[in-house]
C-alpha positions in Angstrom: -16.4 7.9 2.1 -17.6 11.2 3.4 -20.4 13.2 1.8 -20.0 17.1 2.2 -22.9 17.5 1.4 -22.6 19.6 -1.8 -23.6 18.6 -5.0 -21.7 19.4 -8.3 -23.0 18.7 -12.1 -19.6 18.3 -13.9 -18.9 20.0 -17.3 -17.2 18.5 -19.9 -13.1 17.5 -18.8 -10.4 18.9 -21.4 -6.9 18.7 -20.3 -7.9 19.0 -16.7 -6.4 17.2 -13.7 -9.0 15.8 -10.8 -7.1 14.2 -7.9 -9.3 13.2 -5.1 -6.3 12.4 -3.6 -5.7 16.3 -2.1 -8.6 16.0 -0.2 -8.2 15.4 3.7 -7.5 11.7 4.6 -7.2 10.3 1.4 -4.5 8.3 -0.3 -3.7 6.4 -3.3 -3.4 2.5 -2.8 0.0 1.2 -1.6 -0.6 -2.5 -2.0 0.5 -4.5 -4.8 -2.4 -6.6 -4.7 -5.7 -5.8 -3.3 -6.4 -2.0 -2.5 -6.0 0.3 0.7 -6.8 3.6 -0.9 -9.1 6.0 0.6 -10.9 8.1 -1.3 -13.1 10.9 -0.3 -14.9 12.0 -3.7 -17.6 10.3 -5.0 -19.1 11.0 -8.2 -22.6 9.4 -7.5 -25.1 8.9 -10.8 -27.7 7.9 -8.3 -28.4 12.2 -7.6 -29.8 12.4 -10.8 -27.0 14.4 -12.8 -26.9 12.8 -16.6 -24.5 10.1 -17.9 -21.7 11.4 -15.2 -17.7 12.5 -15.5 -17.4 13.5 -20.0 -14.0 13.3 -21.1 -12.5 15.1 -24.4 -9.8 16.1 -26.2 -7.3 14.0 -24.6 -4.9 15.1 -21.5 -7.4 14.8 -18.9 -5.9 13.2 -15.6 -8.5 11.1 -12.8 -7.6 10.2 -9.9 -9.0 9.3 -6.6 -12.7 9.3 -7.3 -15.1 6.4 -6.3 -18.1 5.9 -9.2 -21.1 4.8 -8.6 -24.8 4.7 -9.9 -23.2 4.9 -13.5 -22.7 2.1 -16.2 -24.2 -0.7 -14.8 -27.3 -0.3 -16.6 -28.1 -0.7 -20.6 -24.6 -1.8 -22.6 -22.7 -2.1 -19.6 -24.8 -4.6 -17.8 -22.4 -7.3 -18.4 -19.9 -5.3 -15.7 -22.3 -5.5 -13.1 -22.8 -9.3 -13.7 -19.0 -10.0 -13.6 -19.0 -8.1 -10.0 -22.5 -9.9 -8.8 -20.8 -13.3 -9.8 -17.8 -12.2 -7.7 -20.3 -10.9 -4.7 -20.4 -14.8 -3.6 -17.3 -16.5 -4.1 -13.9 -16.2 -5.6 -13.8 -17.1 -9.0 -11.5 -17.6 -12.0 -11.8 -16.2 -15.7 -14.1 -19.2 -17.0 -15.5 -19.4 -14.3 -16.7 -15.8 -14.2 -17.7 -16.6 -18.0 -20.2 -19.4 -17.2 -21.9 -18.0 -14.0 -22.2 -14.4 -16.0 -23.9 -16.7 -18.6 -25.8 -18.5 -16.5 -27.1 -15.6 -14.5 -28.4 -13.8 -17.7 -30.2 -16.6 -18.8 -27.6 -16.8 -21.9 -28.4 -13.4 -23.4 -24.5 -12.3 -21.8 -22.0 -14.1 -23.6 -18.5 -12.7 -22.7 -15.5 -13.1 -24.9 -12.4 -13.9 -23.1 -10.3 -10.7 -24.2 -12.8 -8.2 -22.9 -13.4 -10.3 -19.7 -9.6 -9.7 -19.1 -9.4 -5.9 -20.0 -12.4 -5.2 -17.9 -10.9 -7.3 -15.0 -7.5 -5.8 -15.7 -9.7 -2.1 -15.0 -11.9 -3.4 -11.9 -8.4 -3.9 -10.6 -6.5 -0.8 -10.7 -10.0 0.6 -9.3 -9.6 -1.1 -6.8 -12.5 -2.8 -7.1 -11.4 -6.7 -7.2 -8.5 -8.3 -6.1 -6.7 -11.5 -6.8 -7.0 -14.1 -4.4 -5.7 -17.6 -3.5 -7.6 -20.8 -5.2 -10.2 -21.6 -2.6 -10.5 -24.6 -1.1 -13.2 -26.4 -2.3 -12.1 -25.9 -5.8 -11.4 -29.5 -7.4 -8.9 -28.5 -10.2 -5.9 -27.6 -9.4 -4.6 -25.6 -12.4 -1.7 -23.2 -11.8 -2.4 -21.1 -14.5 -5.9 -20.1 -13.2 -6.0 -17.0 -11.6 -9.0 -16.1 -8.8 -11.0 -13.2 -7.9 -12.5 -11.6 -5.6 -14.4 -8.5 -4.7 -13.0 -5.7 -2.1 -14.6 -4.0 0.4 -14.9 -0.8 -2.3 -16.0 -3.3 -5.3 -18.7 -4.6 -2.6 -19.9 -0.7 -1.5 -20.1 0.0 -5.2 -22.0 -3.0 -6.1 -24.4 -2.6 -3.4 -25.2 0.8 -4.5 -25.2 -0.2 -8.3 -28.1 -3.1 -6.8 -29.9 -0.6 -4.9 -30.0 1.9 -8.2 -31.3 -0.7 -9.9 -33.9 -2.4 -7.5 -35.7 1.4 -7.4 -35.6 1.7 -11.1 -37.4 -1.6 -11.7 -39.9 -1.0 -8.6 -40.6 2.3 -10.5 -41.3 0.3 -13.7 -43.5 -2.0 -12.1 -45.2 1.1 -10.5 -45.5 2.6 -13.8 -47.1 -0.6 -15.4 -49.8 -0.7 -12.6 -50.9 2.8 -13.6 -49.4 4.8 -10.7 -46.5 6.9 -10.7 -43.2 5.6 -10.0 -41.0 7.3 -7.3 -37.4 6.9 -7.3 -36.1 8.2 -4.5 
């Protein structure tokens, strides 16, 4: 991804069409599973500009933007533990269900249904992709489906762990009675 170097704070979106896709060198994915799409805008939360891209009134098209440095923090912390429990090993739904558990010390408890919508979305963003059963896996179910992270769901997560690693150094700065830097 290539940064032009010009910043942009995004009105509100009615019935508007954004398709990173006319910019130079990029295209749309052309893989039925997994992702090969380039993209060339980012919309980057980390640069300080509010809650990101609003959307209203319906008819508003998006296309061929990577996000980052939005949403993984508050309400939607649960997405960035499904991608960290993906950032190791493939995994299946359940899977995905117990380590998210696990690695929020039980305060993340995800229902089946949304696990699947939001893995349904991290897939057409190309941020996951299914993937064979590895190896070491013991059961053999043929109904399990596996997941894994792609090179985009990877650069987004990194970034999304970086955000967050400053935030918290600037709490613990702030608790120690200095004043916290983010940058």
């Amino acid at each position: 991804m290539a940064d032009s170097g010009s910043l942009v704070r995004c009105p509100p979106c009615t019935g508007a069409t954004i398709d990173g896709y006319t910019q130079d060198g990029a295209a749309p994915n052309t893989l039925a599973t997994g992702c090969d799409a380039v993209v060339r805008v980012v919309l980057d939360g980390r640069l300080g500009f509010g809650d990101g891209l609003t959307l209203g009134g319906g008819n508003a098209t998006i296309r061929g933007l990577a996000i980052v440095g939005f949403g993984l923090s508050g309400g939607m912390l649960w997405l960035g533990l499904i991608m960290l429990a993906l950032a190791s090993r493939p995994l299946h739904g359940y899977g995905i269900i117990r380590d998210v558990e696990a690695r929020s010390g039980g305060e993340v408890l995800l229902q089946t249904g949304a696990l699947y919508r939001t893995l349904r979305r991290l897939l057409s963003d190309g941020f996951l992709e299914e993937c064979d059963r590895p190896a070491d896996e013991t059961v053999t179910d043929d109904r399990r489906r596996y997941y894994r992270l792609t090179r985009l769901g990877e650069q987004v997560l990194e970034a999304e762990v970086a955000r967050m690693s400053r935030l918290v150094r600037a709490a613990r700065l702030t608790s120690d009675g200095k004043r916290p830097r983010l940058a």
